[in-house]
Backbone as JSON Lines, residues from 0, in Angstrom:
{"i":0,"aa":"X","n":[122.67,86.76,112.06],"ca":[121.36,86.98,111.48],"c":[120.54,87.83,112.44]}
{"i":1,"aa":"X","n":[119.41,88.57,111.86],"ca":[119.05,89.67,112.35],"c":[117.43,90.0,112.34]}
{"i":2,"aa":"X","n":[116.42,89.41,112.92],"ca":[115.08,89.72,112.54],"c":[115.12,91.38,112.5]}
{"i":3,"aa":"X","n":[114.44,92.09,111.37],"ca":[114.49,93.25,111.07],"c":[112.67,93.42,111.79]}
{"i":4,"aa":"X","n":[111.9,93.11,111.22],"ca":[110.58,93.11,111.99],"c":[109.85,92.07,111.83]}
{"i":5,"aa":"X","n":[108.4,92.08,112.58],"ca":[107.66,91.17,113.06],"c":[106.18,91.77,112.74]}
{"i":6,"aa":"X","n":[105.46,91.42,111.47],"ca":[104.24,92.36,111.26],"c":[103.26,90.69,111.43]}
{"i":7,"aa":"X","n":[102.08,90.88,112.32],"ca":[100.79,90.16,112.31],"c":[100.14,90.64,110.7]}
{"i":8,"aa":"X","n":[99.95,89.2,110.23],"ca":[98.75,89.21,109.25],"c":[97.11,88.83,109.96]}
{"i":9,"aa":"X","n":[96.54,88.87,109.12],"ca":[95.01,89.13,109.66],"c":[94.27,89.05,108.14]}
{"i":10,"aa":"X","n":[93.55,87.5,107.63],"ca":[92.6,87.35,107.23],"c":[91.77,88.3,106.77]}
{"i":11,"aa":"X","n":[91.2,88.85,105.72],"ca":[89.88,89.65,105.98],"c":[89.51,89.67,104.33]}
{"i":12,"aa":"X","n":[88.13,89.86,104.24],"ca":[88.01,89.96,102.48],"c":[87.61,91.43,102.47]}
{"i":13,"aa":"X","n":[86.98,92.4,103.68],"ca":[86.44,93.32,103.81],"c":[87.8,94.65,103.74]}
{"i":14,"aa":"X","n":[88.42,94.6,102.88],"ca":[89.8,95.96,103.23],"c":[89.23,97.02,103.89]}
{"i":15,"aa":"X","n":[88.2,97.58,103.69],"ca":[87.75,98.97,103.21],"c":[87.19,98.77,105.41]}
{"i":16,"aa":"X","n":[86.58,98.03,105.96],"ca":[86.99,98.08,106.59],"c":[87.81,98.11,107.82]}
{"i":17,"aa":"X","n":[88.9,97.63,107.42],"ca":[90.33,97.6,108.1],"c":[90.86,98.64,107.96]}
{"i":18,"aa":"X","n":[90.28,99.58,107.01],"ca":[90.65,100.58,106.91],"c":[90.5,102.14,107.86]}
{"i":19,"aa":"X","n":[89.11,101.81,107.67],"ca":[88.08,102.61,108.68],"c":[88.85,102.33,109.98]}
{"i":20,"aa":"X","n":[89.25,101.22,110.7],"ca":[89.16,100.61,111.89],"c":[90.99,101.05,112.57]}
{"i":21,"aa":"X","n":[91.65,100.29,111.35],"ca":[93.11,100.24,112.16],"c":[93.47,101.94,111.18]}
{"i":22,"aa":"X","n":[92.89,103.31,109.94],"ca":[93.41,104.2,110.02],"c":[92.53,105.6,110.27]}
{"i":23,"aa":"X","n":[91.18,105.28,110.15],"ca":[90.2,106.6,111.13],"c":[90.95,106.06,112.68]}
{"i":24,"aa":"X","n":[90.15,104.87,113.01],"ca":[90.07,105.17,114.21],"c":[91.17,104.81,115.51]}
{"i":25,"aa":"X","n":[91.96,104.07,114.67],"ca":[93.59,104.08,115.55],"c":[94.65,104.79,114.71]}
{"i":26,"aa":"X","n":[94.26,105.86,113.72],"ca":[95.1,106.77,113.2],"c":[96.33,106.33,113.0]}
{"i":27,"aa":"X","n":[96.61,104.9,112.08],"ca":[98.03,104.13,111.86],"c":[97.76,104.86,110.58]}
{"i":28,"aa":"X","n":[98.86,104.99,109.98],"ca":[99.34,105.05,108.5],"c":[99.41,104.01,107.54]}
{"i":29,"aa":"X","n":[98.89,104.19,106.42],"ca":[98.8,103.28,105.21],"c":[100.32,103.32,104.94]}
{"i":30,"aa":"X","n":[101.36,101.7,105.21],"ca":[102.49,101.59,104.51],"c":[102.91,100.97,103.26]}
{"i":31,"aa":"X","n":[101.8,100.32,102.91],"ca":[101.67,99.33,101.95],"c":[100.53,99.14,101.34]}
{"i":32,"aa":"X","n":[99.71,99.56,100.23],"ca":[98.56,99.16,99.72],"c":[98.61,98.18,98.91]}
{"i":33,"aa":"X","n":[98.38,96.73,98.43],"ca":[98.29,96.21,97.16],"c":[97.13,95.7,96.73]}
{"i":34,"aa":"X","n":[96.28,96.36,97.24],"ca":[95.06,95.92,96.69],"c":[94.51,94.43,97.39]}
{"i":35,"aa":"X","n":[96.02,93.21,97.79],"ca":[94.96,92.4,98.11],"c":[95.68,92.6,99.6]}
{"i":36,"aa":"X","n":[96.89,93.22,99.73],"ca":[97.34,93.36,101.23],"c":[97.13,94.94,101.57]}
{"i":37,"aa":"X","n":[97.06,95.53,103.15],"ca":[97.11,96.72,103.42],"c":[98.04,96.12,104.56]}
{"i":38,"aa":"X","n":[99.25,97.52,104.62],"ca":[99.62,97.18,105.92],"c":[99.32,98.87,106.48]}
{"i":39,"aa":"X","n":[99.33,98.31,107.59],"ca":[99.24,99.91,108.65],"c":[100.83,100.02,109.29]}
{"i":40,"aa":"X","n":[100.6,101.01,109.95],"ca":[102.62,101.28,110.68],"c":[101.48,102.63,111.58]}
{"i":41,"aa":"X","n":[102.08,102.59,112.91],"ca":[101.49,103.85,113.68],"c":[103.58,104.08,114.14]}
{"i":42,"aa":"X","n":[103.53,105.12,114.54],"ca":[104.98,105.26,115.16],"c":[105.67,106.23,113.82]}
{"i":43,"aa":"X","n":[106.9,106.84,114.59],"ca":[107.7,107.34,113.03],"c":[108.79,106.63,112.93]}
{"i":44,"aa":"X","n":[109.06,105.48,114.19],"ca":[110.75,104.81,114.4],"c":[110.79,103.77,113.33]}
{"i":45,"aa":"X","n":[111.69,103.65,112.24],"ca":[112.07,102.46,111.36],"c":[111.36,101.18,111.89]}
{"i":46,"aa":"X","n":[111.19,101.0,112.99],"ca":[111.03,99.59,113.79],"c":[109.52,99.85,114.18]}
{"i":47,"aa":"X","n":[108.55,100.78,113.68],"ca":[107.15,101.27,114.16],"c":[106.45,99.57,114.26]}
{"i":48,"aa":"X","n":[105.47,99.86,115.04],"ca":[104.44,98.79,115.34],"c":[103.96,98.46,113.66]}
{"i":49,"aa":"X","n":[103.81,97.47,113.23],"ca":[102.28,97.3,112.11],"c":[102.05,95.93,112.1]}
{"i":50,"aa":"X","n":[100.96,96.22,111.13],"ca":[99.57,94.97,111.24],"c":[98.95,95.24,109.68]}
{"i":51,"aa":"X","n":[99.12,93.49,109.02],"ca":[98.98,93.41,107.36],"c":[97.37,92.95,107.92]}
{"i":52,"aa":"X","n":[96.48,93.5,106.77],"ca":[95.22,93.05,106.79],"c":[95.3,92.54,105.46]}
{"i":53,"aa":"X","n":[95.35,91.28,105.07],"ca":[95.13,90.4,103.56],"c":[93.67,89.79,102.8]}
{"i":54,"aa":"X","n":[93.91,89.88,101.89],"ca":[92.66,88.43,101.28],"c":[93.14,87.35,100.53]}
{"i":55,"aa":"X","n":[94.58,87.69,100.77],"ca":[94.97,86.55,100.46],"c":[96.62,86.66,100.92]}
{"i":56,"aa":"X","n":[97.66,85.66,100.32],"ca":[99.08,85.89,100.85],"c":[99.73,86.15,100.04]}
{"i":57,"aa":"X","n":[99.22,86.86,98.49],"ca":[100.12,87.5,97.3],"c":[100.21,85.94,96.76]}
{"i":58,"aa":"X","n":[100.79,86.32,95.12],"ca":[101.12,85.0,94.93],"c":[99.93,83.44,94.46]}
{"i":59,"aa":"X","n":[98.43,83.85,95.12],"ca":[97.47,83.0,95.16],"c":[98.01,81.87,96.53]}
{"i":60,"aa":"X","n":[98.65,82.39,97.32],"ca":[98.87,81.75,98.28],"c":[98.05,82.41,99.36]}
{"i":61,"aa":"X","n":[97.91,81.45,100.86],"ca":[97.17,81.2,101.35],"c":[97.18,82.58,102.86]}
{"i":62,"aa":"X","n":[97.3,83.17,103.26],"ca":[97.42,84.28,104.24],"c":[98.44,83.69,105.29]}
{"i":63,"aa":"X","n":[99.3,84.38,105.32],"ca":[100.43,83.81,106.76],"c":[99.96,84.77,108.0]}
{"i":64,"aa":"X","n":[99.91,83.6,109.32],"ca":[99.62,84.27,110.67],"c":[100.66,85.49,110.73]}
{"i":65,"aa":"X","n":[101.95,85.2,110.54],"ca":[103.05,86.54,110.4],"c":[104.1,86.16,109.48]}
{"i":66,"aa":"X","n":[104.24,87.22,109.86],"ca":[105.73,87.66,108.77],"c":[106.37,88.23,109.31]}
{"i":67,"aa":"X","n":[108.03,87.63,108.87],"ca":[109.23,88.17,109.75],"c":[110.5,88.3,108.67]}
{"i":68,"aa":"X","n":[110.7,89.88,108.9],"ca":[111.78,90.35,107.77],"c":[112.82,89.74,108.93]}
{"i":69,"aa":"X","n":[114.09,89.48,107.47],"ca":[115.21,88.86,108.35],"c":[116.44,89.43,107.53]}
{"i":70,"aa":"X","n":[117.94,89.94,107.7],"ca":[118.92,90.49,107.72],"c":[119.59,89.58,106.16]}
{"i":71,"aa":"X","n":[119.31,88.29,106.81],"ca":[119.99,87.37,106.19],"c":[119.09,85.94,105.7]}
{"i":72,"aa":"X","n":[118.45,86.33,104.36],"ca":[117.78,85.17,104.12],"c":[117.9,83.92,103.77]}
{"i":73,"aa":"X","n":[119.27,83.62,103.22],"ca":[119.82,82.26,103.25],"c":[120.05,81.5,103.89]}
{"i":74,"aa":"X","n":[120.76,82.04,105.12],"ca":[121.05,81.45,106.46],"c":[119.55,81.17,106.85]}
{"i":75,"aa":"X","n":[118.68,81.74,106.72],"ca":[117.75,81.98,107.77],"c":[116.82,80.45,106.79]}
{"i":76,"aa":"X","n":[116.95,80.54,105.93],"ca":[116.37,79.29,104.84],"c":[116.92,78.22,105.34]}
{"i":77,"aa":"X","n":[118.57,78.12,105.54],"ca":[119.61,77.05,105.33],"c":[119.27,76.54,106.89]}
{"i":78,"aa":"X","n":[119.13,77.16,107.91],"ca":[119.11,77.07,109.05],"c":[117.22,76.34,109.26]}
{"i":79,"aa":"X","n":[116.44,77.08,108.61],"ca":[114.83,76.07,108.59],"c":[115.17,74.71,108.12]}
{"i":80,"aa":"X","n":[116.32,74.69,107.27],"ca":[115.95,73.41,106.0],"c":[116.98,72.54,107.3]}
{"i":81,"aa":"X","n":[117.73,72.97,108.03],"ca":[118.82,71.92,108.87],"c":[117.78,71.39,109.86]}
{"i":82,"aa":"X","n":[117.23,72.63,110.44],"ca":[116.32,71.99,111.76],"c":[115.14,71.36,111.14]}
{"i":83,"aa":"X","n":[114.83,70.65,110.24],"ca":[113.71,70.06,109.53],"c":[112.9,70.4,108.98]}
{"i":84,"aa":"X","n":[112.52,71.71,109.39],"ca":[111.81,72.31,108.62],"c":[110.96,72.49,107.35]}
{"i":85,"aa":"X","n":[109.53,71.72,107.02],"ca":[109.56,71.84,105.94],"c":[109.13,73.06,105.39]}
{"i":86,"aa":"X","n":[109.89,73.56,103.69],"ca":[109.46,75.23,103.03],"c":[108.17,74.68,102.62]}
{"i":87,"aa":"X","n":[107.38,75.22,102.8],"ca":[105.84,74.97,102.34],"c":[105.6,75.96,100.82]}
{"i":88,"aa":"X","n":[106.39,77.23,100.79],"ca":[106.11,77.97,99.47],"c":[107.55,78.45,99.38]}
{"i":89,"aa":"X","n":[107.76,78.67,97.81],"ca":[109.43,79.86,97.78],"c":[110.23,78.12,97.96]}
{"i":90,"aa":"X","n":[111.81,78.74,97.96],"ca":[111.72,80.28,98.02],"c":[111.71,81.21,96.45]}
{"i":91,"aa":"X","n":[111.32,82.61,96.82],"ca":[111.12,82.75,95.33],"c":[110.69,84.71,95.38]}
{"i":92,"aa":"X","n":[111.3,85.17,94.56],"ca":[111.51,86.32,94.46],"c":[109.96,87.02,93.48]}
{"i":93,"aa":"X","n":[109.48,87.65,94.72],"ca":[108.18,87.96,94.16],"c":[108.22,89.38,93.66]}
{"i":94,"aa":"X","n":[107.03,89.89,92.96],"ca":[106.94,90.98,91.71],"c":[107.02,92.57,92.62]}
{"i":95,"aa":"X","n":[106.72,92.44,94.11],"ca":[106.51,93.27,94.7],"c":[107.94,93.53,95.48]}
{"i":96,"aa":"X","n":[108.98,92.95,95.3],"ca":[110.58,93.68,95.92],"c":[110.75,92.55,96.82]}
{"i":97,"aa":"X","n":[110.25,91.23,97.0],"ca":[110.8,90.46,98.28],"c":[111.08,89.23,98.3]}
{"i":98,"aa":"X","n":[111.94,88.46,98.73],"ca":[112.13,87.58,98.14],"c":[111.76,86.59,99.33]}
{"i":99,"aa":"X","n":[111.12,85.27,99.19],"ca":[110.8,85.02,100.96],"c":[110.44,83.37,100.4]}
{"i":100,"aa":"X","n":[109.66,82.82,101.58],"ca":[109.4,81.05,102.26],"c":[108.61,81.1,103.05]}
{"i":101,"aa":"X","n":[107.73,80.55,102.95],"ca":[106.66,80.01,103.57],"c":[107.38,78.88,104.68]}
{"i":102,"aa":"X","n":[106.95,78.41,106.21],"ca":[107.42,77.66,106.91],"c":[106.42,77.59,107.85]}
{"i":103,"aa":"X","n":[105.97,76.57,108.85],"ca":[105.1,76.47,109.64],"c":[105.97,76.56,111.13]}
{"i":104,"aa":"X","n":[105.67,77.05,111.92],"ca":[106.34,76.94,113.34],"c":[105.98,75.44,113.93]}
{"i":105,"aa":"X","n":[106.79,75.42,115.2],"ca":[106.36,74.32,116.11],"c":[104.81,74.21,116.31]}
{"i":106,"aa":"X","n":[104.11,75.2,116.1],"ca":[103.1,75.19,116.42],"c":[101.74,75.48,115.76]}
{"i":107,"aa":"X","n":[102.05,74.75,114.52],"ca":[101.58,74.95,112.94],"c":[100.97,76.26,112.55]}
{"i":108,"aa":"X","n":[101.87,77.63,112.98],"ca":[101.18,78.64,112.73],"c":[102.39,78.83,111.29]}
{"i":109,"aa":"X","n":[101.46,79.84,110.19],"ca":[102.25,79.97,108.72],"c":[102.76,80.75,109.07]}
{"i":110,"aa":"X","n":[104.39,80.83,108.9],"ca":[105.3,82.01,109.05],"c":[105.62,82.33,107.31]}
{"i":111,"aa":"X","n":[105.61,83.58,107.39],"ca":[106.16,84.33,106.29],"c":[107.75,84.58,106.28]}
{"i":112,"aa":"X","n":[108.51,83.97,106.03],"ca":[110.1,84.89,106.27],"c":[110.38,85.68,104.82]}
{"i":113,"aa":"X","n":[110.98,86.88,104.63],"ca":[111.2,87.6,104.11],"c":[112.35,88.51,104.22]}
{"i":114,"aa":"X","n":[112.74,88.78,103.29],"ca":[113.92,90.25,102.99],"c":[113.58,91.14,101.54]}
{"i":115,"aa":"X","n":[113.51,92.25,101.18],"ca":[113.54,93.22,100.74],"c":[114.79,93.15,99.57]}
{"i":116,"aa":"X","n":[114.49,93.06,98.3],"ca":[115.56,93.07,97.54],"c":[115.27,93.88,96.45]}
């Protein structure tokens, strides 16, 4: 199994300026618009830096601290559900290409896991 990337979410109801902020003035690129998520990407490498600004977590779910694309999402499910893990959302193949689970870390922060389908 393979974490593909690691994007910070970030709370905000204000898009318009997250916009101003992380693409005037740190000149990242818009990779993702959906109206209730923006993500930015600065870099041209597959693996570029980015940062989701949300108002919510898609879905009517609740905003995850991050999100982490992964190679192999079953394992990566089968392997939360062995170590105790409880799935808090999913898993479940959403309208936007991804199919993913909600999970809390050791350290009750909301992880997003995800893959691209």
């Amino acid at each position: 199994m393979t974490v593909r990337r690691i994007v910070t979410n970030i709370a905000a109801d204000q898009l318009d300026k997250a916009r101003s902020f992380y693409g005037d003035v740190l000149d990242m690129d818009i990779a993702m618009d959906q109206g209730w998520i923006v993500t930015f990407a600065a870099g041209e490498a597959a693996t570029r830096p980015q940062i989701s600004v949300m108002t919510e977590g898609g879905s009517g779910t609740p905003v995850p601290d991050i999100s982490i694309e992964v190679d192999d999402f079953d394992e990566t499910l089968e392997r939360a559900r062995r170590a105790g893990f409880v799935i808090e959302y999913g898993p479940t193949n959403e309208d936007w290409g991804v199919k993913r689970f909600y999970v809390r870390d050791p350290f009750g922060r909301l992880v997003n896991i995800l893959t691209h389908v």
